[in-house]
N, C-alpha and C positions, 0 to 999 in steps of 0.2 A: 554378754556384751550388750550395752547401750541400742535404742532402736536409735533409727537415724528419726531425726524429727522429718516432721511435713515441712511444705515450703511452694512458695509464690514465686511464678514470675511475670513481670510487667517489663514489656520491650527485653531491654538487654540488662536489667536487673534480678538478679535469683536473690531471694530472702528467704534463710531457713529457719525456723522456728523455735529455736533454741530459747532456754529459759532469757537469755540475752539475746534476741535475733541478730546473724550472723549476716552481712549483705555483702554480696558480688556484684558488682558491676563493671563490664565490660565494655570501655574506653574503645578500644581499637583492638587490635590482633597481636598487636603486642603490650599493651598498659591494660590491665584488670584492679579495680579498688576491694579493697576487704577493709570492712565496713564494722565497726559495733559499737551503736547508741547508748553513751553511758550520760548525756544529760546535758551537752555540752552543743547549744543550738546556733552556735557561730559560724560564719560561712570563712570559708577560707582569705586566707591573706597573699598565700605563694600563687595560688590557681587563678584566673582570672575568666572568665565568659566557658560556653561549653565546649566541652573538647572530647565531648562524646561522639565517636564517628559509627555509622551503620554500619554494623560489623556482623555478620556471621557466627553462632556458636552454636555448639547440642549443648545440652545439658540431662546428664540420664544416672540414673539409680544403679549402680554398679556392686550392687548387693549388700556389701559392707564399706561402702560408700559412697558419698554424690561424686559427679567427675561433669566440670562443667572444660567444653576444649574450642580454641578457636585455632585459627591455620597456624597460630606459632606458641602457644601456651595451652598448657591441662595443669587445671586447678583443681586439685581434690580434697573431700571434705570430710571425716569421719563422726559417728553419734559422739565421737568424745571431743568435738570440736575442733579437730586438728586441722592442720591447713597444709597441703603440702602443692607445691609446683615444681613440672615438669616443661622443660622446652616440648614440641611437638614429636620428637625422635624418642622422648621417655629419660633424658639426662639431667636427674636432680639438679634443681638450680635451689630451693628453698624446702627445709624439712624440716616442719617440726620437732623439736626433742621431745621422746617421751618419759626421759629421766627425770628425776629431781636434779634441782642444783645444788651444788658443792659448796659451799660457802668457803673461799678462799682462805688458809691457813698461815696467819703471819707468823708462826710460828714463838709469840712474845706471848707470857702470861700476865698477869696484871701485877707480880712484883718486880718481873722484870722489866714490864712495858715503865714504873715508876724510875726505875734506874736508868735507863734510856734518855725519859723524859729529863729527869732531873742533870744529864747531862748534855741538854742544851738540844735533843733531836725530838722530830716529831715521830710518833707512832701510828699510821693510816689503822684508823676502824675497818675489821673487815667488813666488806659490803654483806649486808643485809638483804632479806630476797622483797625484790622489786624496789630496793632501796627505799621506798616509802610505803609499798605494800598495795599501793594501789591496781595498777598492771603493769606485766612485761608480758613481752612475745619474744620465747625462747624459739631458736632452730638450731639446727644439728648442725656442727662444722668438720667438713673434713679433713683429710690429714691434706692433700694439695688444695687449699684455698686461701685466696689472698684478695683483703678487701680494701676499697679505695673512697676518694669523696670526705663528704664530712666538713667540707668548707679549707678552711684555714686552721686546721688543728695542729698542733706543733707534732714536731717526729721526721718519723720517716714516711716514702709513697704507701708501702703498706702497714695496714693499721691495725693489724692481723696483732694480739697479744698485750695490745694496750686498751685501756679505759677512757672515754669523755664525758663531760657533761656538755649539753647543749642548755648554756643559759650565761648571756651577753655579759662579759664583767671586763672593767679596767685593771687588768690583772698587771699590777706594775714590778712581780717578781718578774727575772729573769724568765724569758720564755724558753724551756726546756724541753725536753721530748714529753717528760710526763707529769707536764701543763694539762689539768682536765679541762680548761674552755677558754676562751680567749673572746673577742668582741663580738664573733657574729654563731647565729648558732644556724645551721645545714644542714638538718636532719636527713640524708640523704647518701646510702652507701652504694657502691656499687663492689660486686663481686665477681671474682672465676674459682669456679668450682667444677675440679678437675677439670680445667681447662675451658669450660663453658660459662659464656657471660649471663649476667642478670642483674637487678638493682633493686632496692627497694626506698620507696620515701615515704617517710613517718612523719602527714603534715598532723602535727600539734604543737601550740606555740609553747605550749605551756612547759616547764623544765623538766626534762628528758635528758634520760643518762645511756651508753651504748658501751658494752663490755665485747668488747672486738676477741674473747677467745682468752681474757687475759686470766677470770677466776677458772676457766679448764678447756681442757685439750679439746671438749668432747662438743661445745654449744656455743654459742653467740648470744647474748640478747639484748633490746631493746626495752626500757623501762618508762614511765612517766609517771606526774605526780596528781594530773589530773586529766580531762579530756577525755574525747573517745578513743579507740583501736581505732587508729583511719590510718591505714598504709597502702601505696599503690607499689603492685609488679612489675616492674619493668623488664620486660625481654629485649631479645637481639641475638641478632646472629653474630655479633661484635660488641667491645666495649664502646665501639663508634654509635653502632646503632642503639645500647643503651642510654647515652650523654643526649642523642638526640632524640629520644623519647621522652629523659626527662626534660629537656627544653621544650619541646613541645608542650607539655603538661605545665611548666612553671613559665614559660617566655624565654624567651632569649636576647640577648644584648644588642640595644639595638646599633644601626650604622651610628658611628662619632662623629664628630664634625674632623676633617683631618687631621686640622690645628694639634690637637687635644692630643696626636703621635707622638709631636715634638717633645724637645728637653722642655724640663721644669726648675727654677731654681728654687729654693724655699729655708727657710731656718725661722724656728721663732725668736722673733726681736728682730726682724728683718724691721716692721713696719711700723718702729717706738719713731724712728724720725723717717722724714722725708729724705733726707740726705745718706740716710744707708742704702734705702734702695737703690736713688741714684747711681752712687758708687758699687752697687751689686750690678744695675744693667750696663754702666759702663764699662766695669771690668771684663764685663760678658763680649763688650765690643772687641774692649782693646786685645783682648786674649786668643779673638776668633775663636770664639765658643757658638755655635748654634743655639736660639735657644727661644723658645714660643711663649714662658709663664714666667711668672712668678708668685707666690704665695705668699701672702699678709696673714699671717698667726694673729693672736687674739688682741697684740698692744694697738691696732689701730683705731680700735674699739675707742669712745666716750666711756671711760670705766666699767667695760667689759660689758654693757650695754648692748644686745643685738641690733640690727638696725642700727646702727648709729655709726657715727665716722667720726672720731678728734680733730679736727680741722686745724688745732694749735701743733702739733706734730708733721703738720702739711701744709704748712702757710697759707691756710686760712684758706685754700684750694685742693683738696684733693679730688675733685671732679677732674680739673683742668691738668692737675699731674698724668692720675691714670689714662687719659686721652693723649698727654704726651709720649709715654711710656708705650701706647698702643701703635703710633703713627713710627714708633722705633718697630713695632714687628715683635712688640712685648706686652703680652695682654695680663690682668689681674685676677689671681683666684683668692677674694677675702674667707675667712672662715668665719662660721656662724654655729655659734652650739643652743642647745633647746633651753636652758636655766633662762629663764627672764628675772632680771634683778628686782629685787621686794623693795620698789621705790613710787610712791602713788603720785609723785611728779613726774615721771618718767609714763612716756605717752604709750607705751605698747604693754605696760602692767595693770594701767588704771583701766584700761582697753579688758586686757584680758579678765582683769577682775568684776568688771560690768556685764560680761556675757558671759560669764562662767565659764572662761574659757581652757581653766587651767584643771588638773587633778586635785581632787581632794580628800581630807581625811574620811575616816569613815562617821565623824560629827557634823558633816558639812563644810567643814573650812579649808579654807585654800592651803595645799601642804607644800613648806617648806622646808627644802635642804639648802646646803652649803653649795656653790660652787664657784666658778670663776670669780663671778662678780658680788660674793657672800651670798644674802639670804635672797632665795630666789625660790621660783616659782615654775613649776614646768607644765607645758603645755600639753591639752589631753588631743593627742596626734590621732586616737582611734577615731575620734570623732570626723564625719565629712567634714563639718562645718569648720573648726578647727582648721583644720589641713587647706581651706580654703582661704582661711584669716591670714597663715605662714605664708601662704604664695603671694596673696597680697603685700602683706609684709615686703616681700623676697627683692618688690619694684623698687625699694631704697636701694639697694647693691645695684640691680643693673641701671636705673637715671646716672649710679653713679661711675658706672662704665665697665662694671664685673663683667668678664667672659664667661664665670663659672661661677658656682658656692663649691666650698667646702664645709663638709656638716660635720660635726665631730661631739666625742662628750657625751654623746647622745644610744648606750646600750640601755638605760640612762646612768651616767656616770653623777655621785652624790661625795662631798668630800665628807660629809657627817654620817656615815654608815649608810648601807644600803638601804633604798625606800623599802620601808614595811609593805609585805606582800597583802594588807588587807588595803591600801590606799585606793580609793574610788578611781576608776581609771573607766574609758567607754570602748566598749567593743561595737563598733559602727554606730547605731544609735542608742544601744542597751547598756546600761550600767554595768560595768565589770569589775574588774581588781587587776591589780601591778602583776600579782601571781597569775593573770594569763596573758599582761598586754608586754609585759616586758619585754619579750623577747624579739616583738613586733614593733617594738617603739621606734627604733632606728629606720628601719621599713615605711615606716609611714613615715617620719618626717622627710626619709628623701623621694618619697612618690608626693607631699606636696611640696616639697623643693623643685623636684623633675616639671610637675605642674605648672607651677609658677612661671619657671626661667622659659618653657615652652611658649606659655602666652604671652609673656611679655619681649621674649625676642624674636620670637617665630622661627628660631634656630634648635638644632637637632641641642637640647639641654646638658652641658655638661657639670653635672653633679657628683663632687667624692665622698661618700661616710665610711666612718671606720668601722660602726654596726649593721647589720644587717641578719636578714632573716633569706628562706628561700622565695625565690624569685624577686628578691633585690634590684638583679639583675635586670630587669626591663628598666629601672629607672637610673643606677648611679656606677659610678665606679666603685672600686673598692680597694682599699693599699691593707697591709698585712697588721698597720697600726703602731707603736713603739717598740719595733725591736731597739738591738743595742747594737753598740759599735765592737761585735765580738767575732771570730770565726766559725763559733757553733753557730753563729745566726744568718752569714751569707750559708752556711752550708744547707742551715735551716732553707731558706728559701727558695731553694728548688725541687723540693716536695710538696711545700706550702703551695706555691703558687700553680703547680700543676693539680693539686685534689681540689682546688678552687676551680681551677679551668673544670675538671670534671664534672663538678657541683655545679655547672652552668654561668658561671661568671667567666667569664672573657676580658676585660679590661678592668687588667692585674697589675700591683706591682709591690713594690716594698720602699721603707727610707734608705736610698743609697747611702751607704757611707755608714748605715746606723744613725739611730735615733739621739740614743739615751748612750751614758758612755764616751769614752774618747776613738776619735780613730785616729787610723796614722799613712803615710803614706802606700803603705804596702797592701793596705787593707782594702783601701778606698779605691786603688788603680785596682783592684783584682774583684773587687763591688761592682765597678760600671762594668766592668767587662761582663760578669756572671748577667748583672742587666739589663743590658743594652738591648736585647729584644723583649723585654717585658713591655707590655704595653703601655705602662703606667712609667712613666719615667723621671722618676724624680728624687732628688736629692736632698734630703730634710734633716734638721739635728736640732734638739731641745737648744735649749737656753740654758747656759753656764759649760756647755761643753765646748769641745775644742773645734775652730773652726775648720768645717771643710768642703769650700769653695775650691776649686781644682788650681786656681792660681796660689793658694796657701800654702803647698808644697812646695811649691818650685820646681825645676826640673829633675826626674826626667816625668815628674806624675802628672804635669799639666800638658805635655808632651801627649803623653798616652792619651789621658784622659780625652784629648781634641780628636784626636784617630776615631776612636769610639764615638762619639758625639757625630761627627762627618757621614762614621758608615753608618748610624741609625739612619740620619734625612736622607742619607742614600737607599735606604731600603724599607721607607714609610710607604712609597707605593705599593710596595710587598704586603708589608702587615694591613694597610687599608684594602687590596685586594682579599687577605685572609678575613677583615671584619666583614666584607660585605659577604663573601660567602659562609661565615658564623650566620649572616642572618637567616640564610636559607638549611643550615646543616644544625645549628648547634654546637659546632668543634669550637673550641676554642682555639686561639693563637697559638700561646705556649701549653705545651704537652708532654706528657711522659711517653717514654718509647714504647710501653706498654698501648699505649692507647690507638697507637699506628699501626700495633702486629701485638694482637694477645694472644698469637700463638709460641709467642719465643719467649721461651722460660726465663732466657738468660736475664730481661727488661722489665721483670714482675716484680721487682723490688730494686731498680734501678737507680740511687737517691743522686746522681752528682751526673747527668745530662739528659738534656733533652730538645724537644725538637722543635721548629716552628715552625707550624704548618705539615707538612707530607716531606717536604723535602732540604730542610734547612736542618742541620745536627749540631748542636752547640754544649761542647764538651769543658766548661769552665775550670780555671783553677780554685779550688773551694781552702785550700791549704796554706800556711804562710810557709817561706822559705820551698817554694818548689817550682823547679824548671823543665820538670819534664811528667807526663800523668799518661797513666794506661784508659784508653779510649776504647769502648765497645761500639762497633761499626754492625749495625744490624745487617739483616740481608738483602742483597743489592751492591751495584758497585759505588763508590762513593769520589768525589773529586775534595783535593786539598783546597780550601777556599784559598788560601794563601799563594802556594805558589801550582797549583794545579794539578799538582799529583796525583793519577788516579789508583784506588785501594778499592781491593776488595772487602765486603764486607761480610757479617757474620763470623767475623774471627776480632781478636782482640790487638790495638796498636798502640806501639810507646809514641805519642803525639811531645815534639819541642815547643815547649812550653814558657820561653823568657817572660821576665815581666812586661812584656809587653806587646804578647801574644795570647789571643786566646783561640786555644783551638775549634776550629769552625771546618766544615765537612758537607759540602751540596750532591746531592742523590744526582748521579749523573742522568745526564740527558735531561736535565733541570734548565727552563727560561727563566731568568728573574727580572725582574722590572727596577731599572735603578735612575733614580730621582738624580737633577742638576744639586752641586752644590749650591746651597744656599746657607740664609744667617736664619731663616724660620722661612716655618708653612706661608704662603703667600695664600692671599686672599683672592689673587684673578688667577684664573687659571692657566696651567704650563701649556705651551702651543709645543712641546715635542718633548719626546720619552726615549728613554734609551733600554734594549733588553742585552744581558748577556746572556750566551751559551756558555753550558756547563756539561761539555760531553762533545757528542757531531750531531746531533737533533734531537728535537726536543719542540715543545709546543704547550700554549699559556694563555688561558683566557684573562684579560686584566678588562678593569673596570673603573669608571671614571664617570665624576658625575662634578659637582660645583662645591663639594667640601663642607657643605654649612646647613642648608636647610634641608626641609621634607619633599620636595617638591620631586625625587627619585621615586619617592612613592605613586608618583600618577606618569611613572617611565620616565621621566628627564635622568637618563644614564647613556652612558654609552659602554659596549661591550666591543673589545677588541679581541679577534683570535689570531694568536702568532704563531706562526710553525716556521719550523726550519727541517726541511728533506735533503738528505744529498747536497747538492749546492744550491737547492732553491728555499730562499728566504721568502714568504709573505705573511701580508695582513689584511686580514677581511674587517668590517665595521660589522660585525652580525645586529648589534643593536644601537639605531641612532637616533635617541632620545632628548641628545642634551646639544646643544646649539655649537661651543666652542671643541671640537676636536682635535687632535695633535696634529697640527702641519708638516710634520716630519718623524717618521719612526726607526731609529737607527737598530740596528740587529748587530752587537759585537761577536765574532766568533774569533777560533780560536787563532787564526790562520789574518784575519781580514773582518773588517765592517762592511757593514750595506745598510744603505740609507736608502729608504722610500719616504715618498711623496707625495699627500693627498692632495687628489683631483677635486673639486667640489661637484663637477659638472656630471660625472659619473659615482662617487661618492666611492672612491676604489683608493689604493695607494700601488705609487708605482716607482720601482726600481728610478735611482737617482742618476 
């Protein structure tokens, strides 16, 4: 057997001396990095400042191996370089395989793979070891493990048996379960093995592929095509505590402005005239639809132009519109993608072409692809300077009264074939290539998008892109990007959007109704339902399909459709109580059942409900033609949101199902905080809130600050605690930071309401 090498250590770093030096560093007690220098001297893009905490660990020579342990992890090392992790109890969480790999057997030879072919199907190459040969990091999978995360990859919650690639593409097939990559790439799994949590995140930007178990029963691995071995450990005594380790480590999402809860209307071609719009907010009125946005797709563009606005589409006014449309309680989110048009009249190319502002070939010249606006030019976003040119930029949209950008186009999407992987691209200051910044390019443009809209409105920045990289999340939102108007893709969307919540994005959502595709009414009423608590809440559909505005159907879909719309701004106080506590936790909104209790087998693969927050159960219909669906009620007792019916839980319910019902289920002894109807988020703040009870007591800390800017960050909040005992109802002010508090706090029970009444002179609330 191999000797074990020598080895160094400096503070909470161990470096073993391997003909590759092998480095441990020890984050905190539960996050350790495993470290090996292959040449690649970039600083990370997901990590931001240090988040290295003074932490305690031995580190000692355990004969035939190193074993480095802190109060919640043991990281062992052997001479043949193997890497294995242990929770603090000794229960494999991560084991290297000491096999070889299998190369997966499609079982087609090459006369018959020609026959195959020749009738019209494709034949997958089997995977190759390390698919490029460069490296993987194989580990052992056991017969009970199930793995989660990964972003927005198509499929099921678990991802146990399938293959990805992590590398950003406008993939305009049909999104299927075995889709290998889609627009944002997440390097970033988390696992239960036999029952015990763990995670691991593989920051390299560079194109990385992950075989979830699918080429054999026995290993898992991890590949890439260039970069170093940089992967962090993540422990926990919960799949809770792992999500919030890795938010710790990558940032977390931060507070939204509240607005940004509301509906959203959108469709491309909304904003070729001024007069559509119109007729889209009006309808919004006359329909009594709630509703806080609307989206300008790319026709408002000067011929797809960034920066720029058609003014002959807008009567020669769209400043003076989007400000009308604002003072309705309707604000504008235009989209802006990174192609700058190849036009040296046009003032933001001749710009870029002067400061070399754009990417280029590997001869020096400016490289063109095709895209919206034809021959264009893309801007090098690795760059500060760059990134600071965009945010400048950005002041054209907001002078002209934007709420938000929407960034889009941007994995970087080319209609002339993908940019060649040798194309100059800068990795911060240093000259790089497409082949590492790719997968970062989304990433940066929306951290100088987030920039920008900060400085220039001093409001919390509301930013959407469709690409994105790890920790994204501190700057933008994110939607799932074009699906279709099909039922594999509402079904899709509630595994999607919870391995995203996982992956540390929090405000999520998908195109209601479908993208791409026709819907129809059955589809679309059983869409908002499944999303009405998604964070992201918006309704979008290409151009040339069929329209689907909720008044398009007619009764009884416009019907429903208002129901849903009503209870969301009924329950934004809820999910803005859930975001500000994401700030502090890392949870996400929406959640798999898993992630509230990974002790119950029954939610480890749970693909068709889930939760919001701790105590909200939302059991959608995912199916056409169906009135009634079997519902798993975890453990706990659980109340009928509808008519109050309390159930036990941990057992399985036939939930009535009509169209225009979706089953909804509150953890009893649950306070919820429910919002005045309204037509949108108001901009001055509500002088009184209403809680129901769901049970006989129950108690809620809710929180309340002004909606819009940072200024919570220096305590301008207020924290309310509500309890209800027996028959006493109260509210204490525990934190009073922000100037306008509720004048009135109603407490509905089951029996009777009770309304208190804040004193200012004592700063108390008292029975009315």
């Amino acid at each position: 057997m191999s000797e074990l090498p020598k080895y160094t250590q400096d503070g909470q770093v161990v470096t073993l001396a391997f003909k590759q030096p092998l480095r441990l560093t020890v984050l905190t007690p539960t996050i350790v990095q495993v470290f090996v220098d292959r040449g690649d001297q970039g600083a990370s893009y997901a990590i931001e400042g240090t988040k290295a905490q003074t932490t305690p660990y031995t580190f000692q020579d355990a004969g035939d191996h190193y074993e480095l342990a802190t109060s919640a992890l043991i990281v062992r090392v052997d001479a043949d370089k193997h890497v294995d992790v242990t929770d603090a109890a000794g229960h494999p969480l991560i084991t290297d395989y000491r096999g070889d790999r299998v190369i997966l057997d499609k079982g087609v030879d090459k006369v018959h793979q020609r026959l195959v072919e020749a009738e019209g199907h494709t034949v997958q190459k089997a995977t190759v070891k390390s698919d490029t040969g460069y490296y993987e990091v194989v580990k052992s999978l056991a017969p009970d493990e199930h793995f989660y995360g990964l972003g927005d990859k198509t499929g099921y919650l678990d991802k146990r048996g399938f293959e990805y690639d992590n590398w950003n593409a406008d993939n305009t097939e049909p999104q299927l379960e075995i889709l290998p990559n889609l627009y944002k790439s997440i390097p970033v799994m988390l696992g239960l093995k036999n029952g015990h949590p763990y995670g691991m995140f593989f920051d390299n930007p560079y194109k990385s592929h992950f075989d979830m178990g699918k080429e054999s029963a026995h290993y898992y691995f991890y590949s890439a095509v260039d970069g170093n071995v940089n992967y962090y450990v993540l422990g926990g005594n919960s799949l809770k505590d792992v999500v919030a380790n890795y938010t710790y480590l990558t940032g977390r999402t931060p507070l939204p402005q509240e607005w940004t809860l509301g509906y959203q209307q959108s469709r491309w071609g909304y904003s070729a005239s001024q007069q559509e719009v119109q007729e889209i907010a009006d309808n919004l009125k006359k329909y009594d639809l709630p509703c806080d946005a609307i989206h300008f797709d790319v026709d408002y563009m000067d011929g797809y132009r960034v920066f720029t606005w058609d003014k002959q589409k807008f009567d020669g006014d769209p400043k003076g519109f989007v400000a009308k449309l604002k003072k309705r309680g309707i604000k504008v989110i235009p989209i802006i993608d990174p192609g700058v048009k190849q036009d040296p009249d046009y003032s933001v190319y001749a710009e870029g072409v002067k400061k070399g502002y754009f990417v280029k070939t590997p001869d020096g010249k400016v490289y063109i692809n095709k895209v919206w606006p034809g021959n264009s030019a893309f801007p090098d976003f690795g760059r500060p300077e760059v990134r600071q040119w965009w945010s400048k930029n950005g002041q054209f949209l907001t002078d002209m009264g934007a709420a938000g950008i929407w960034i889009d186009m941007n994995e970087p999407a080319s209609f002339e074939g993908e940019i060649p992987q040798d194309v100059v691209f800068s990795d911060q200051d240093r000259p790089s290539t497409h082949k590492k910044m790719h997968n970062v390019y989304g990433h940066n443009m929306a951290k100088a998008t987030y920039d920008g809209l900060k400085a220039q409105q001093g409001k919390r920045p509301y930013v959407i892109t469709r690409a994105a990289y790890a920790g994204t999340q501190k700057y933008a939102t994110v939607w799932t990007g074009d699906n279709r108007s099909m039922w594999p893709h509402i079904q899709m969307m509630v595994p999607q959007l919870c391995n995203l919540g996982m992956s540390g994005f929090s405000f999520i959502g998908t195109d209601i109704g479908g993208f791409a595709s026709d819907t129809n009414p059955e589809l679309l009423t059983r869409w908002i339902e499944a999303a009405i608590f998604s964070p992201l809440l918006r309704n979008h559909a290409a151009m040339g399909t069929r329209r689907q505005e909720p008044w398009v159907f007619g009764e009884p879909t416009l019907s429903i459709y208002r129901k849903y719309l009503k209870l969301r701004y009924h329950l934004i106080p809820y999910l803005y109580d859930l975001f500000h506590q994401e700030t502090q936790t890392g949870l996400p909104i929406m959640r798999p059942l898993v992630l509230n209790d990974d002790t119950d087998e029954r939610v480890r693969n749970l693909n068709d409900e889930f939760m919001v927050g701790n105590d909200l159960l939302v059991a959608p219909v995912l199916h056409p033609a169906t009135t009634k669906r079997l519902v798993y009620l975890p453990a706990g007792d659980w109340i009928d949101f509808w008519n109050g019916q309390e159930v036990a839980g941990h057992q399985d319910v036939i939930a009535d199902a009509p169209l225009d019902k979706l089953p909804l289920y509150v953890r009893a002894n649950t306070l919820l905080p429910w919002g005045p109807t309204v037509d949108h988020v108001a901009d001055q703040p509500l002088t009184a809130m209403t809680f129901k009870l769901y049970g006989d007591h129950g108690s809620t800390q809710h929180y309340q600050d002004d909606g819009q800017d940072f200024k919570y960050q220096q305590g301008e909040y207020n924290l309310y605690d509500v309890r209800v005992a027996g028959q006493r109802v109260s509210v204490q002010l525990t934190h009073h930071g922000y100037a306008p508090v509720y004048h009135q706090i109603t407490v509905e029970l089951a029996d009777r309401q009770v309304t208190l009444v804040y004193d200012a002179a004592s700063e108390t609330y008292q029975a009315k």
